[in-house]
C-alpha beads as a LAMMPS data file, in Angstrom:
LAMMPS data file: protein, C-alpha beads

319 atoms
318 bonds

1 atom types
1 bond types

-500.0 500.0 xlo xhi
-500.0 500.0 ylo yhi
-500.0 500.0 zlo zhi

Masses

1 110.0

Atoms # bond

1 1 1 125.646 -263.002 -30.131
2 1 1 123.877 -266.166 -30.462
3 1 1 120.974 -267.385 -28.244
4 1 1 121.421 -270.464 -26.061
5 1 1 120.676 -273.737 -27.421
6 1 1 119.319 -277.047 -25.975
7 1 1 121.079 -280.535 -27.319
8 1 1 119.096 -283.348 -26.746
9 1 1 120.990 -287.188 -27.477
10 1 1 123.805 -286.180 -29.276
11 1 1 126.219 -288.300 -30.726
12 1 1 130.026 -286.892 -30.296
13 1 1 133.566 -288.340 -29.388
14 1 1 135.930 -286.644 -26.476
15 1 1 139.029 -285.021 -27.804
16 1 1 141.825 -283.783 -25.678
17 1 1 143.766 -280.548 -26.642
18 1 1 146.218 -279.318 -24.633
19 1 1 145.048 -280.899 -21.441
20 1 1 141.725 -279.568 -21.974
21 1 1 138.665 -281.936 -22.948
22 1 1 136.407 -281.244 -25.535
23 1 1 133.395 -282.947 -27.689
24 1 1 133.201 -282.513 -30.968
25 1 1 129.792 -283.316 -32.852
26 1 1 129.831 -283.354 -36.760
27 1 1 131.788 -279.743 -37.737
28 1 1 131.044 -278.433 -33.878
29 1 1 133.421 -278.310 -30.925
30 1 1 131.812 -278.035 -28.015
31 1 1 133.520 -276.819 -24.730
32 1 1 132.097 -278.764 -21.236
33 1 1 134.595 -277.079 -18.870
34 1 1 134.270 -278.412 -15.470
35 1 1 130.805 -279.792 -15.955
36 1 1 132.151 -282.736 -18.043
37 1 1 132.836 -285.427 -15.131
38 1 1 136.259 -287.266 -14.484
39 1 1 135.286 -290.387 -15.831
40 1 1 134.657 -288.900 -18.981
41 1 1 137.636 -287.496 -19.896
42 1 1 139.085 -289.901 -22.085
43 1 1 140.199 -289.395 -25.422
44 1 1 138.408 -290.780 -28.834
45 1 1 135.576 -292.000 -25.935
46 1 1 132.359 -291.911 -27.890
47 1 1 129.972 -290.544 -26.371
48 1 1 126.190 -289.261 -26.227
49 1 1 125.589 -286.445 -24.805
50 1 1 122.732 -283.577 -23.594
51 1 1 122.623 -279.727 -22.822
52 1 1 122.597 -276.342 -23.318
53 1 1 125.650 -274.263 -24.848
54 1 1 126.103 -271.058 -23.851
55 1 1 127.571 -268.269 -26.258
56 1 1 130.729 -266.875 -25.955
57 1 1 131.507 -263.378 -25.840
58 1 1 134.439 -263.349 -28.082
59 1 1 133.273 -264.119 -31.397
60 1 1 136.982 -265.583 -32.107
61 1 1 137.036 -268.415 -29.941
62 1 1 135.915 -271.392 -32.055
63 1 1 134.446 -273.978 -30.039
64 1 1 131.077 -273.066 -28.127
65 1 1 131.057 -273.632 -24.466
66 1 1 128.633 -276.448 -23.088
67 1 1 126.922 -276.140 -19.840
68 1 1 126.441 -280.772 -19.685
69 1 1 123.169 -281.824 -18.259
70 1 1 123.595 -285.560 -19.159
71 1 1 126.713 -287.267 -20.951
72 1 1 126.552 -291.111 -21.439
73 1 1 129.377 -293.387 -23.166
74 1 1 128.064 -294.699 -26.966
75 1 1 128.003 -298.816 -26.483
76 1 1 128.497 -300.435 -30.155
77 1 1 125.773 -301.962 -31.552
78 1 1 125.696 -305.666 -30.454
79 1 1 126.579 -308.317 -33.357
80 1 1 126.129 -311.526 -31.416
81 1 1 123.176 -313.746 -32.369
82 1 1 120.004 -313.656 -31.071
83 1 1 119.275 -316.102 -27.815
84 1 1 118.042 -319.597 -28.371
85 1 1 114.417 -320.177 -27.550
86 1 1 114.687 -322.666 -24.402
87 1 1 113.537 -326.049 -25.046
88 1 1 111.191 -327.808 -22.706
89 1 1 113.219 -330.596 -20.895
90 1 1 111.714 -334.122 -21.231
91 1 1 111.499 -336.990 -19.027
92 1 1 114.854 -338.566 -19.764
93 1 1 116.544 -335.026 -19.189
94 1 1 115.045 -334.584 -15.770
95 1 1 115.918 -338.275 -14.438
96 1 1 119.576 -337.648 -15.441
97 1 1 119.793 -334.646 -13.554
98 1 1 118.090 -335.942 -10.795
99 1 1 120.427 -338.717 -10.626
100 1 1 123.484 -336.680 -11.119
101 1 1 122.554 -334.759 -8.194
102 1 1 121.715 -337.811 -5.753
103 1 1 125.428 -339.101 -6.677
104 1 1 127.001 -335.828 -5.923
105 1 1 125.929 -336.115 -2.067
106 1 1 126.679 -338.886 0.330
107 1 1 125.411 -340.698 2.645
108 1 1 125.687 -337.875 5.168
109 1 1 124.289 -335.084 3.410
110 1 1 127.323 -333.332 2.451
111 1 1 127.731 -333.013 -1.333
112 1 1 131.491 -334.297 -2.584
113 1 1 132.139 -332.210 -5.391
114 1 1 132.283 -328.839 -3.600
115 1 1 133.682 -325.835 -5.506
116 1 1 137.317 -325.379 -5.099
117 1 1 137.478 -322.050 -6.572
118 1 1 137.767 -319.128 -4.059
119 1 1 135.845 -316.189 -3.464
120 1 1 136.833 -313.155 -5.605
121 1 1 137.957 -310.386 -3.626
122 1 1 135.749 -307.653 -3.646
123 1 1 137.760 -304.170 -4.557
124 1 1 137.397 -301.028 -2.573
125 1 1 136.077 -297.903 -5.000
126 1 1 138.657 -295.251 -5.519
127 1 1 137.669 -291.634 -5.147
128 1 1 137.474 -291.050 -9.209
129 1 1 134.376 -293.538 -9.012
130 1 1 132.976 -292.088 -5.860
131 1 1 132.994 -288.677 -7.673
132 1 1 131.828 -290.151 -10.922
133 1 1 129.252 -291.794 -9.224
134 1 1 127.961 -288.714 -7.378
135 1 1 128.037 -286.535 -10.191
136 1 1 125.713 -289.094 -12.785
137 1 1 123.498 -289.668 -10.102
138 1 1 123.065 -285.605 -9.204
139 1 1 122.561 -285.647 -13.496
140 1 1 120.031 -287.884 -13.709
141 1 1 117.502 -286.163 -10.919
142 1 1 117.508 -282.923 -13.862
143 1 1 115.035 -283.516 -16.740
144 1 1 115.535 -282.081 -19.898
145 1 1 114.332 -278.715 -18.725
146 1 1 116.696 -278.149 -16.046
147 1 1 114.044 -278.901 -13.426
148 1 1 115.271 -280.702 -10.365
149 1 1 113.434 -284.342 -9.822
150 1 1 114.118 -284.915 -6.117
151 1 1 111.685 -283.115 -3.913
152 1 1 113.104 -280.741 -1.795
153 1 1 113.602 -282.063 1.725
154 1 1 111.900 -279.703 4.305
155 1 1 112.678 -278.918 7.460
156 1 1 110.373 -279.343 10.670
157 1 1 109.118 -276.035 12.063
158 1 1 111.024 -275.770 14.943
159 1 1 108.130 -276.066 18.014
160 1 1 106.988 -272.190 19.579
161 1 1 108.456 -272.070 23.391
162 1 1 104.838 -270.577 25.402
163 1 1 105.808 -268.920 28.775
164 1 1 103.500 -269.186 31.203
165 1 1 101.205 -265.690 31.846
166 1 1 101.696 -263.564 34.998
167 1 1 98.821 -263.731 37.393
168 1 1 97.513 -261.179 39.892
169 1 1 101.548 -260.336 40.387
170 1 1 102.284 -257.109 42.639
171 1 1 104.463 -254.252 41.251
172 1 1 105.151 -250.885 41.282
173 1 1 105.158 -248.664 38.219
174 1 1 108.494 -246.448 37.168
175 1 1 109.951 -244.700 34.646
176 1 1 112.965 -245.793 33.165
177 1 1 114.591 -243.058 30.274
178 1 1 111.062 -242.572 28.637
179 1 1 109.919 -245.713 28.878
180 1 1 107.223 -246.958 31.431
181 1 1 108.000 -250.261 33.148
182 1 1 106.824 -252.748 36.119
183 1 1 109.044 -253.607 38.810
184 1 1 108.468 -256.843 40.559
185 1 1 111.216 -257.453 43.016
186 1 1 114.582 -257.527 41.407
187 1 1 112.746 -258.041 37.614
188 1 1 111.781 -255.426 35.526
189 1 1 108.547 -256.233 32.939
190 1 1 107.680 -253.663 29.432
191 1 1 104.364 -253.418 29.292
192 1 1 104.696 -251.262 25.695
193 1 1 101.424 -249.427 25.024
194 1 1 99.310 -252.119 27.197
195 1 1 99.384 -250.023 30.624
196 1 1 97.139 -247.861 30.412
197 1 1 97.259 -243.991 30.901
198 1 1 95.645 -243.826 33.621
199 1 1 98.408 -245.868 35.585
200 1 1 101.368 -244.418 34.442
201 1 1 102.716 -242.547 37.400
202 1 1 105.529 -242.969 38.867
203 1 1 105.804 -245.103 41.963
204 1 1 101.979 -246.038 42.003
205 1 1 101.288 -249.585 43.567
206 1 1 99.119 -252.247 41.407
207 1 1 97.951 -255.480 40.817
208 1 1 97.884 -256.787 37.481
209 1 1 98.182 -260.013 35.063
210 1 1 99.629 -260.214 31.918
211 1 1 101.045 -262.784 28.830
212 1 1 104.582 -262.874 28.490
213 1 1 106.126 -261.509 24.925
214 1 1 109.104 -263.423 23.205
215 1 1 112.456 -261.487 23.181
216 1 1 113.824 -261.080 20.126
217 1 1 116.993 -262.454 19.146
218 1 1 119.916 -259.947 19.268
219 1 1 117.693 -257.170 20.664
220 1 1 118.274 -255.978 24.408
221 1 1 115.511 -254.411 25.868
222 1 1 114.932 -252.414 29.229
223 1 1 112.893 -255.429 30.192
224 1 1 110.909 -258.353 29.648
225 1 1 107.964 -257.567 27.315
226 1 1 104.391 -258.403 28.378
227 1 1 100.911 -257.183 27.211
228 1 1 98.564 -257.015 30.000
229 1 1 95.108 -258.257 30.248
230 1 1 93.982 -257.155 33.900
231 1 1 95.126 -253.804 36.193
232 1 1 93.648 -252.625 38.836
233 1 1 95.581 -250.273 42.097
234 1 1 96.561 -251.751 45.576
235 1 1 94.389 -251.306 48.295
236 1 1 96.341 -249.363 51.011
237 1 1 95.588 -250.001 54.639
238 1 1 95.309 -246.618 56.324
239 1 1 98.061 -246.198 59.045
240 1 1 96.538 -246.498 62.314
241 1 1 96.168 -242.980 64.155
242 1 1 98.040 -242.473 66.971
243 1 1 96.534 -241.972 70.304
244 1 1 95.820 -238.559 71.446
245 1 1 97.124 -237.167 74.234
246 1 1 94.557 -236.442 76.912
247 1 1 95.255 -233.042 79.037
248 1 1 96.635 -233.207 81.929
249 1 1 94.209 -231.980 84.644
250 1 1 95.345 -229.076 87.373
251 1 1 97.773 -230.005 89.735
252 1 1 98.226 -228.187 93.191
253 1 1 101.955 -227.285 93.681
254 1 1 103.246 -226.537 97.232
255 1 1 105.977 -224.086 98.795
256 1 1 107.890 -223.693 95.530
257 1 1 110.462 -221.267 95.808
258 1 1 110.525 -218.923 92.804
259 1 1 111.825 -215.726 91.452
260 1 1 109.355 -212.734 90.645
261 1 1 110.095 -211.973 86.521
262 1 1 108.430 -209.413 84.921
263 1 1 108.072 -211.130 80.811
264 1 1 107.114 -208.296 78.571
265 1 1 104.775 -206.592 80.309
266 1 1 103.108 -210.162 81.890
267 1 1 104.576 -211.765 85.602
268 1 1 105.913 -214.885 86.144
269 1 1 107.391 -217.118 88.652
270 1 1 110.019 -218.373 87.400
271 1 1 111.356 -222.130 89.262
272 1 1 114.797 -223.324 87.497
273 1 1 113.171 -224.325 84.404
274 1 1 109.598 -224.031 85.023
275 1 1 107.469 -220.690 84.336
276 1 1 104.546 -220.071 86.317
277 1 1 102.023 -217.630 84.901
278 1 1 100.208 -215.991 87.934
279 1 1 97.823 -213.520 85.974
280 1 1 95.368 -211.250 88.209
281 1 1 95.970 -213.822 91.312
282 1 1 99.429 -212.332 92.307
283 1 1 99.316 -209.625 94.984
284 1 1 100.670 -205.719 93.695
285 1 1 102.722 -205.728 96.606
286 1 1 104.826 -208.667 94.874
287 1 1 105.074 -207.608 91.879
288 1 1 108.681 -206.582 92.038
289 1 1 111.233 -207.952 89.713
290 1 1 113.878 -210.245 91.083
291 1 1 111.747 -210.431 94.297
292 1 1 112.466 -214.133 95.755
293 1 1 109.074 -215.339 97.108
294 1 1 107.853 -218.906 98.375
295 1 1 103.737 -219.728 97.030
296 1 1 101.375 -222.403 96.765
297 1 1 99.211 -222.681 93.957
298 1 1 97.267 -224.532 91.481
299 1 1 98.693 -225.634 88.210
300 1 1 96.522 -225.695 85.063
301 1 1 98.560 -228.087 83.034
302 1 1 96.022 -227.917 80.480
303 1 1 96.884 -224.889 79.417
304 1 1 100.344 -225.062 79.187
305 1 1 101.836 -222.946 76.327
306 1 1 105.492 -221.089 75.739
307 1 1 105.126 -218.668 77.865
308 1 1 104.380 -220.879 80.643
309 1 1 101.880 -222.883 82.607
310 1 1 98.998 -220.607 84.294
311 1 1 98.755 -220.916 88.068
312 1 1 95.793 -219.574 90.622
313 1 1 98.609 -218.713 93.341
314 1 1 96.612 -219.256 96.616
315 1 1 99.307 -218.093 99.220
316 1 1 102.569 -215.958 99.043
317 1 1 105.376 -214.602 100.849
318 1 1 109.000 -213.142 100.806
319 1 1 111.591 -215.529 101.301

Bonds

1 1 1 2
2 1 2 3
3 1 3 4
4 1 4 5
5 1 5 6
6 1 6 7
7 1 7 8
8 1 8 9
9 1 9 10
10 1 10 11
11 1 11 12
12 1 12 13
13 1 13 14
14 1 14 15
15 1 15 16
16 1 16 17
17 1 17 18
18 1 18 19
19 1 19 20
20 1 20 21
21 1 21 22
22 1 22 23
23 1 23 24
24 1 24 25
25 1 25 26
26 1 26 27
27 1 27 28
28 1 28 29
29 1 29 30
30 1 30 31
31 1 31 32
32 1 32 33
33 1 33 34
34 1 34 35
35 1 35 36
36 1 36 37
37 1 37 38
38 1 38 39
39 1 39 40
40 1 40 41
41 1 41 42
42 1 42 43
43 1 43 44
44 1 44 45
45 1 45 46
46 1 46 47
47 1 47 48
48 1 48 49
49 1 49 50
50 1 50 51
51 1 51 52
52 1 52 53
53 1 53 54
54 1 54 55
55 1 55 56
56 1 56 57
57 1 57 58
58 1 58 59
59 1 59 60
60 1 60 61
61 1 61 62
62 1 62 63
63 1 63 64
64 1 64 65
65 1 65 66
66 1 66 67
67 1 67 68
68 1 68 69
69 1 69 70
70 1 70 71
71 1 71 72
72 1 72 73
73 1 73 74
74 1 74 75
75 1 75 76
76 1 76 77
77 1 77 78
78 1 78 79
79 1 79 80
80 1 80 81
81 1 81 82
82 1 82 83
83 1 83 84
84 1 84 85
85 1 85 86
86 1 86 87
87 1 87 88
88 1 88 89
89 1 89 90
90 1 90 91
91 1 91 92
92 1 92 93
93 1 93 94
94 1 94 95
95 1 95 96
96 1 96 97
97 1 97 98
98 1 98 99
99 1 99 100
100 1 100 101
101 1 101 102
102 1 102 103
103 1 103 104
104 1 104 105
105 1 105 106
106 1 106 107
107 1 107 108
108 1 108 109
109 1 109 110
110 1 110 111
111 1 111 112
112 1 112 113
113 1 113 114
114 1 114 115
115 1 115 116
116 1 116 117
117 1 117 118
118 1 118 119
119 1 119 120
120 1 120 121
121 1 121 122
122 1 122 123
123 1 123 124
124 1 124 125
125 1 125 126
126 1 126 127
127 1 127 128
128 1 128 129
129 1 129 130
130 1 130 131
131 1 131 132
132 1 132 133
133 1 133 134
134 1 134 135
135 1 135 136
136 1 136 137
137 1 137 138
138 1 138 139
139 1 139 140
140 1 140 141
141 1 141 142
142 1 142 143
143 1 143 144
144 1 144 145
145 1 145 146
146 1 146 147
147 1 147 148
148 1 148 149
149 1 149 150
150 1 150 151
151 1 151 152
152 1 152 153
153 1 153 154
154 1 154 155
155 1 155 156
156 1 156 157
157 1 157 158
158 1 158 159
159 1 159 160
160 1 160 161
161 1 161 162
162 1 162 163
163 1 163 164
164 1 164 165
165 1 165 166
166 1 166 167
167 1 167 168
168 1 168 169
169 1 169 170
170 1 170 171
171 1 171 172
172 1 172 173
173 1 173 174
174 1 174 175
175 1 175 176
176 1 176 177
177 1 177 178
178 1 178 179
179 1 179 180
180 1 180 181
181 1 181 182
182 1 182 183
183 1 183 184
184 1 184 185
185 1 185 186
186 1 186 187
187 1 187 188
188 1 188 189
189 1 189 190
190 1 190 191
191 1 191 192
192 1 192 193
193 1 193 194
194 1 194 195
195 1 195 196
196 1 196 197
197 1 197 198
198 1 198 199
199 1 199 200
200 1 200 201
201 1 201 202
202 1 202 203
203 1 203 204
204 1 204 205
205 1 205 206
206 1 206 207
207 1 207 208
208 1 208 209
209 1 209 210
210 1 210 211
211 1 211 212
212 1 212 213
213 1 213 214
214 1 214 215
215 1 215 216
216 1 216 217
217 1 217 218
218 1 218 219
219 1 219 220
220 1 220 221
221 1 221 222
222 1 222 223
223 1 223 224
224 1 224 225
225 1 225 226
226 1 226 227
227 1 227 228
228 1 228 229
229 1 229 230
230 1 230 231
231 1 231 232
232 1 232 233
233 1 233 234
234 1 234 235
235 1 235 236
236 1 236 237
237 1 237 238
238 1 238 239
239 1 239 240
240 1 240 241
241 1 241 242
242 1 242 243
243 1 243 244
244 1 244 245
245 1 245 246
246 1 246 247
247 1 247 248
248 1 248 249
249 1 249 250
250 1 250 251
251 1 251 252
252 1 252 253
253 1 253 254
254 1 254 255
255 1 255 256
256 1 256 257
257 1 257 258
258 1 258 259
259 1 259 260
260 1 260 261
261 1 261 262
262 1 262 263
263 1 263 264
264 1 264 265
265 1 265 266
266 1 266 267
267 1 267 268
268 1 268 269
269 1 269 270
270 1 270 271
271 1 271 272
272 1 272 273
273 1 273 274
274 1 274 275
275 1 275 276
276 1 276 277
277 1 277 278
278 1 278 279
279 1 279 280
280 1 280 281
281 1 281 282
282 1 282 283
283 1 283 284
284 1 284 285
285 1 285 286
286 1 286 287
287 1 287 288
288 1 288 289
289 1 289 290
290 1 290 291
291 1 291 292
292 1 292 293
293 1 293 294
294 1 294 295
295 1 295 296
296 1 296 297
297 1 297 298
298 1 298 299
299 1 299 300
300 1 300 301
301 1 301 302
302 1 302 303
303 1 303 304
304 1 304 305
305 1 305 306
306 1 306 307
307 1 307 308
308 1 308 309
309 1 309 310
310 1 310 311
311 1 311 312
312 1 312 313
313 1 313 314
314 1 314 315
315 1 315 316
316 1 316 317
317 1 317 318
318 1 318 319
């Protein structure tokens, strides 16, 4: 197979052959395809042409296919005679034309030989020239190394969106799958590898400022990502204590009618719901189950407990 081959300013004419166009150039036929443009498909056009053929595969195939860089139409050589050299006017040439031109316009300015012939129309271009047109003019930006002349046109960098940073913002810190984020309110915040260790438990309270990340296009993430520059814990007010209950001093109960109820192995006077706890102060001779009695006595409410509240009974008697 043969190597590819530039053609610089060759002279050829366009042959057409079987509604295909080809140029042929001494004993070579040359095979533009579709790079040869519309308005040069014309037969016996002579033409001058530039490029770089490519070789065929099949040896068989006679004429060599031609990849066109630059085809231009061969103008004849020009037979007319060479222009006159112009011949300074003299004096007498000048003051006829001067005159000619003074008689020409009247009296009001307005010159009385105008031209009678009308405008030519000008003609709309058809789409064969449009195309023509736009493929010599693509042609001609391509030097003779197949190097494009027109600079490429760049475009503007499209200008970086900054968010503003978060700022001494209150959150609490979770867990969400194994990832460690920042709830603020209803928005969630990715701190990444930023938080450090020593804040990631779950549910702890902070303070803490941050920048805010970009989102990548296409990519959903558990949150918006942020890498943070300050941390530090809430400050928890302590709950207030509540008040303590002072004890209740004694209090001196009078003619309370009770019930005598022995309560493993201790005695007790029992009033509906109230349990008196008499200890060493209640008499032997009362110490009777079920014995209904009637006392006075003195209440230590301070020492109330589930047995009962202790009493110093200080009189008695059978009801």
């Amino acid at each position: 197979m043969e190597k590819p081959q530039k053609l610089s300013n060759v002279e050829g004419i366009i042959k057409e052959i079987n509604g295909k166009h080809f140029i042929v150039a001494g004993n070579k036929t040359y095979n533009p395809g579709n790079s040869l443009s519309r308005g040069m498909k014309k037969d016996n056009l002579p033409v001058i042409f530039s490029g770089i053929t490519v070789p065929a595969p099949n040896s068989r195939i006679i004429s060599v296919k031609l990849s066109v860089i630059t085809t231009n139409v061969k103008r004849p050589a020009s037979t007319s005679t060479p222009p006159k050299k112009p011949t300074k006017p003299t004096r007498s040439t000048i003051t006829k034309k001067v005159l000619k031109a003074t008689e020409s316009v009247n009296s009001k300015g307005v010159s009385k030989n105008p031209s009678k012939s009308p405008a030519k129309p000008t003609r709309k271009p058809t789409k064969s020239t449009i195309i023509t047109k736009k493929v010599l003019k693509a042609t001609e930006s391509v030097n003779s190394k197949g190097i494009s002349k027109v600079k490429p046109t760049v475009k503007p960098a499209t200008p970086k969106i900054t968010l503003p940073p978060i700022k001494e913002e209150k959150g609490t810190v979770e867990t969400k799958g194994k990832l460690w984020i920042i709830a603020v309110n209803n928005t969630h915040y990715l701190p990444g590898v930023s938080l450090p260790k020593a804040f990631r438990t779950d549910g702890k309270k902070i303070i803490f400022s941050a920048d805010r990340l970009p989102i990548p296009k296409g990519v959903r993430m558990a949150g918006n990502p942020i890498k943070i520059t300050k941390i530090q814990s809430q400050i928890q007010k302590a709950s207030p204590k509540p008040p303590e209950k002072k004890p209740v001093g004694n209090k001196l109960v009078r003619k309370v009618n009770a019930t005598v109820v022995n309560k493993a192995g201790h005695w007790a006077l029992v009033d509906g719901t109230d349990h008196y706890l008499p200890g060493k102060t209640l008499p032997d001779k009362y110490k009777k189950a079920g014995l209904k009695v009637q006392f006075n006595a003195t209440a230590v409410m301070s020492q109330k407990s589930a047995m009962g509240i202790p009493a110093l009974v200080i009189s008695i008697q059978p009801v």
